[in-house]
C-alpha positions as CSV (number, residue, x, y, z in Angstrom):
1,X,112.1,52.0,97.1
2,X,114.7,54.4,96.6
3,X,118.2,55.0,98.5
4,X,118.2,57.8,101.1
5,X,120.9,59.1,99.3
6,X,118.0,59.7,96.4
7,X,115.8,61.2,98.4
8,X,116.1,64.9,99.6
9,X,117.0,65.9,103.6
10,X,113.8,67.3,104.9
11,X,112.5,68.8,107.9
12,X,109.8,68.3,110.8
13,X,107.3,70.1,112.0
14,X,105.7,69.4,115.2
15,X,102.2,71.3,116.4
16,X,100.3,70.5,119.3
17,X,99.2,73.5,120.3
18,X,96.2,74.0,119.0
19,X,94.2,70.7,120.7
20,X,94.6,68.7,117.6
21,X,98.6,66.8,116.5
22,X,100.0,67.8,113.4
23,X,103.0,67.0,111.8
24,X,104.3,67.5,108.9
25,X,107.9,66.8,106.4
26,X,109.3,69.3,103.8
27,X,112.2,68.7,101.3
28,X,115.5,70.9,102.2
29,X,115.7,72.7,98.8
30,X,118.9,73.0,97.6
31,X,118.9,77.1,97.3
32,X,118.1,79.3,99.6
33,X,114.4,80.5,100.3
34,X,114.8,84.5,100.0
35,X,110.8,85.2,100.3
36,X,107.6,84.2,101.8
37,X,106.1,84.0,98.3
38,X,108.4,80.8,97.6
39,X,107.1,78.8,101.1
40,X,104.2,77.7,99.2
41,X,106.5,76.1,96.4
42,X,108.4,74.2,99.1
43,X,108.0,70.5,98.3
44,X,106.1,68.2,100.9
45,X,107.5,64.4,101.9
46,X,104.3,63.9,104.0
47,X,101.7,65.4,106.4
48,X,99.1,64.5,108.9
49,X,97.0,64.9,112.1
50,X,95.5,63.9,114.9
51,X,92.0,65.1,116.1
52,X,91.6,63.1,118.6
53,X,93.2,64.6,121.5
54,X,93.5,61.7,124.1
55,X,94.9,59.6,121.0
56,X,98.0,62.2,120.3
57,X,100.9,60.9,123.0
58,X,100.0,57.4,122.2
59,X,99.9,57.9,118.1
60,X,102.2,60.1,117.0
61,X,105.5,58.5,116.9
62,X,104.0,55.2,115.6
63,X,102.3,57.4,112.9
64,X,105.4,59.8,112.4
65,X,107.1,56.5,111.6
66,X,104.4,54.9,109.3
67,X,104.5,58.4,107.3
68,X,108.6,58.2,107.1
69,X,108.8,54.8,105.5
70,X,105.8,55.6,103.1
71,X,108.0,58.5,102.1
72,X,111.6,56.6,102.1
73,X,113.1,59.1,104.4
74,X,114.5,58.0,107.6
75,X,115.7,59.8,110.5
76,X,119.2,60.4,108.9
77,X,117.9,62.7,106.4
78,X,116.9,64.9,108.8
79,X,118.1,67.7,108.9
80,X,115.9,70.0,111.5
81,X,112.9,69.6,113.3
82,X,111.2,72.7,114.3
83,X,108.6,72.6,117.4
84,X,105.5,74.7,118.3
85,X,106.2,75.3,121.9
86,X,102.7,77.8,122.5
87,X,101.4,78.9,124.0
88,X,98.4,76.2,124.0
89,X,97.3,73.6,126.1
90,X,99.5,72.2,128.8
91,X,99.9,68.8,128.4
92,X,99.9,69.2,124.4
93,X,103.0,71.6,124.8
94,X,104.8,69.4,126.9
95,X,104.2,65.9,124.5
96,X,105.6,68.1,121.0
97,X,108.5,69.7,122.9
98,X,109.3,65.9,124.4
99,X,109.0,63.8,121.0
100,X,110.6,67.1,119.2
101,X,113.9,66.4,121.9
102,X,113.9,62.8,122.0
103,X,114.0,62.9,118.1
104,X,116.0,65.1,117.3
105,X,118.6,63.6,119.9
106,X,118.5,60.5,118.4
107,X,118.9,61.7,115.0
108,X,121.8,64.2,116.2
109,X,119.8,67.2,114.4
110,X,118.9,71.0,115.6
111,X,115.7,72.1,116.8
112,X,114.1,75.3,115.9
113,X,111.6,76.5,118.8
114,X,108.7,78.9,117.4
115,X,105.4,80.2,119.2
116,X,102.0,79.7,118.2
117,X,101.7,83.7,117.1
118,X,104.9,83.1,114.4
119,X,103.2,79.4,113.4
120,X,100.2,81.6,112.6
121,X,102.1,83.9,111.0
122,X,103.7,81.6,108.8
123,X,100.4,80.2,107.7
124,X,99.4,83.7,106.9
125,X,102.2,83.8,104.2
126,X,101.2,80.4,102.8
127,X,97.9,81.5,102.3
128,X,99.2,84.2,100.3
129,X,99.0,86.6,103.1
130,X,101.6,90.0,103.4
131,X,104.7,89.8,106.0
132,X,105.8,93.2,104.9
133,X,103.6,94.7,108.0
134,X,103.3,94.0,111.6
135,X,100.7,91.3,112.7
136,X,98.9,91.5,116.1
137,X,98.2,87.9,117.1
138,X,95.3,86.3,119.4
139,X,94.2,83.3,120.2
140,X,92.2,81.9,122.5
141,X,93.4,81.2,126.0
142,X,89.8,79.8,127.6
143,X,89.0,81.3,130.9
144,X,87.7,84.1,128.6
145,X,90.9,85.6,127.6
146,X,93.0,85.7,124.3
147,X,96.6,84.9,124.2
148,X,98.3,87.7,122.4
149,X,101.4,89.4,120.6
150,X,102.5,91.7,118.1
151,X,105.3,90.0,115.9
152,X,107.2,91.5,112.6
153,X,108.8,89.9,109.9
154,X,113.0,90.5,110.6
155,X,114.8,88.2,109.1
156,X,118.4,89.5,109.0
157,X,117.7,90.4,112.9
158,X,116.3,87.5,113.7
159,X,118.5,84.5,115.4
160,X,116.0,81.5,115.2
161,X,112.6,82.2,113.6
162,X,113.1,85.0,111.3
163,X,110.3,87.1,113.5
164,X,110.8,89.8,115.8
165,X,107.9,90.5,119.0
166,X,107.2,93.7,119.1
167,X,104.9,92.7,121.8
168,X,105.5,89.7,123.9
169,X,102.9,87.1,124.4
170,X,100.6,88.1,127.0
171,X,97.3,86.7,128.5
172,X,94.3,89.3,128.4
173,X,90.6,89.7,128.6
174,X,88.9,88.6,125.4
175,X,86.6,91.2,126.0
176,X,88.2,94.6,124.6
177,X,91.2,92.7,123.5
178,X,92.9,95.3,121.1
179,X,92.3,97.7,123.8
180,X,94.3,95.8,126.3
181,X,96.9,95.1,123.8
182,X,98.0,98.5,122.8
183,X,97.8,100.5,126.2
184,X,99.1,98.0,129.0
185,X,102.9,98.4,128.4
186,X,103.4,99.5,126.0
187,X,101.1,102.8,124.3
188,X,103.2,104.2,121.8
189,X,103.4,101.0,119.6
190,X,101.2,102.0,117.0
191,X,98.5,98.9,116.1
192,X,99.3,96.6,112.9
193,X,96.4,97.4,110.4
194,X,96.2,93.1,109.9
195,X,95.6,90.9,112.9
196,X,95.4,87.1,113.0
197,X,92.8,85.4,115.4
198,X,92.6,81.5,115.7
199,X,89.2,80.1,114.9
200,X,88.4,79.3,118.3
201,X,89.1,83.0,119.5
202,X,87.3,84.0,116.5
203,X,83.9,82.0,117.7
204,X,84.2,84.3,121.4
205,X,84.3,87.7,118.8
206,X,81.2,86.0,117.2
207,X,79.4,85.4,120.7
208,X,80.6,89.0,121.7
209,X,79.6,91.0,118.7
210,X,82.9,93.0,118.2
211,X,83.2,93.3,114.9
212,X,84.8,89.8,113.9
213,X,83.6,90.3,110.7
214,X,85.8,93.5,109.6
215,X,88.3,93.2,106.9
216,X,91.1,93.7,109.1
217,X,90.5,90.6,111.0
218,X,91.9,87.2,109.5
219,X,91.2,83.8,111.1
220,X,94.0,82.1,110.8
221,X,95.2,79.3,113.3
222,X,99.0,77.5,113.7
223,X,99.6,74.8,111.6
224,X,102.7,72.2,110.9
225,X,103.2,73.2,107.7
226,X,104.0,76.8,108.7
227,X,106.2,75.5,111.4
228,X,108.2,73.3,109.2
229,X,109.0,76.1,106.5
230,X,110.3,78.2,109.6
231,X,112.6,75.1,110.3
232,X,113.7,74.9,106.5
233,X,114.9,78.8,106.6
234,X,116.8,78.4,110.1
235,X,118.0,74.9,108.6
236,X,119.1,77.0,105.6
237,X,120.5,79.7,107.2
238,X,122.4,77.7,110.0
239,X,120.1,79.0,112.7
240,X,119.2,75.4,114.7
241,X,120.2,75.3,118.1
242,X,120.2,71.9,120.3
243,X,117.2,70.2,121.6
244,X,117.8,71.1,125.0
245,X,116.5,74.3,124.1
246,X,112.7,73.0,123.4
247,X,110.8,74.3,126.4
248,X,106.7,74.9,126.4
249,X,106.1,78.5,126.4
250,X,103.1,79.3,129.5
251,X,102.6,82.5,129.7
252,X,100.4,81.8,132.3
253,X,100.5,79.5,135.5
254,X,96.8,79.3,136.0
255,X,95.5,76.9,132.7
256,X,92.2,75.8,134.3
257,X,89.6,76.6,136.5
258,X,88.9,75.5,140.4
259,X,85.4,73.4,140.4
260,X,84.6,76.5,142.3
261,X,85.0,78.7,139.6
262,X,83.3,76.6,137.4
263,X,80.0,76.8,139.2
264,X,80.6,80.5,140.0
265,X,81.2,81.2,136.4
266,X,77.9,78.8,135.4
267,X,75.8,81.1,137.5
268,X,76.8,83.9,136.4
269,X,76.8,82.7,132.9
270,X,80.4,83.1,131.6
């Protein structure tokens, strides 16, 4: 087993967001990280998830643990954890922002909050993807609506997360959605010729017939590994801030439907 002075600092990623746990460790290189096209090259201590969605509160600490000694890292080689704080499902937001706080307080680290529109984003670079242009972001907010935003790639502006919203996250209709997106608030932002879409938003497109298939349209969905580069760059460039900070983003109060609803909506066949 080697010392933890041996072994490089790292940082977390936490992602619950998306219905399924995901964490996941990256060595703290010792330069800088001055593009997207090194993330990939970032080295990885250990990842891992959780599909099973009852499972995740009860699991992920004792797992998170099992995966740190298998890696010979320990809590004091951390150096940052960054935390998906959504939007995405209520309870899921709420368990990553908690174990992200309680961590990173007991281990006297920053915390790096980041949506679910720049985790995708990040996984958009990793996959090779181009940050050089503005990305409109959807997901899938049930109820039939998307979860949206418009973010750019700013990282000189940027305090935290090296992204900029262009266009805050927003709940609208999935039907029509780039529609809604461009001519509620705000008209004259011209539309990003690349947008993201989650898998599960993706499968509505399918079910809708709006052209899910075009070019333009890249299914993409938030992932640990994204989140955890985003903490090495804020690590990096002395952007963490304290865990008090970690708060689940709703950008919605209403995150199901009345049995009411339900019925009405089975009627009618939503």
């Amino acid at each position: 087993m080697l010392a933890q002075s041996e072994v490089q600092p790292f940082v977390l990623g936490i992602s619950t967001s998306a219905g399924i746990a995901q964490v996941c460790a990256l060595a703290l290189p010792p330069t800088p990280v001055v593009h997207w096209s090194q993330w990939p090259d970032i080295p990885i201590h250990f990842e891992f998830e959780i599909t099973d969605y009852k499972q995740q509160s009860l699991q992920l600490l004792p797992l998170l643990l099992e995966h740190m000694a298998q890696a010979d890292v320990t809590g004091e080689g951390c150096k940052g954890i960054a935390c998906n704080i959504g939007p995405g499902g209520f309870t899921s937001l709420r368990t990553a922002c908690g174990v992200a706080q309680g961590l990173a307080t007991a281990w006297a680290c920053g915390v790096l909050p980041v949506s679910s529109f720049e985790c995708m984003a990040a996984e958009f670079a990793l996959q090779g993807g181009d940050l050089a242009q503005p990305l409109a972001c959807y997901m899938d907010a049930r109820l039939q609506e998307f979860y949206a935003a418009v973010l750019a790639w700013a990282p000189v502006q940027s305090n935290s997360s090296g992204f900029e919203m262009l266009r805050n996250p927003c709940q609208i209709k999935a039907n029509g959605a780039e529609v809604q997106l461009f001519s509620e608030s705000q008209p004259s932002l011209p539309v990003p010729p690349l947008k993201l879409i989650d898998q599960a938003a993706c499968t509505i497109l399918q079910g809708q017939g709006e052209g899910h298939a075009d070019v333009d349209w890249q299914v993409v969905s938030p992932s640990a590994r994204g989140l955890a580069v985003l903490g090495v760059l804020a690590a990096q460039a002395g952007k963490l801030q304290e865990p008090f900070v970690l708060q689940p983003l709703y950008v919605r109060e209403k995150v199901a439907q009345t049995t009411s609803e339900r019925l009405a909506a089975r009627d009618v066949g939503i």
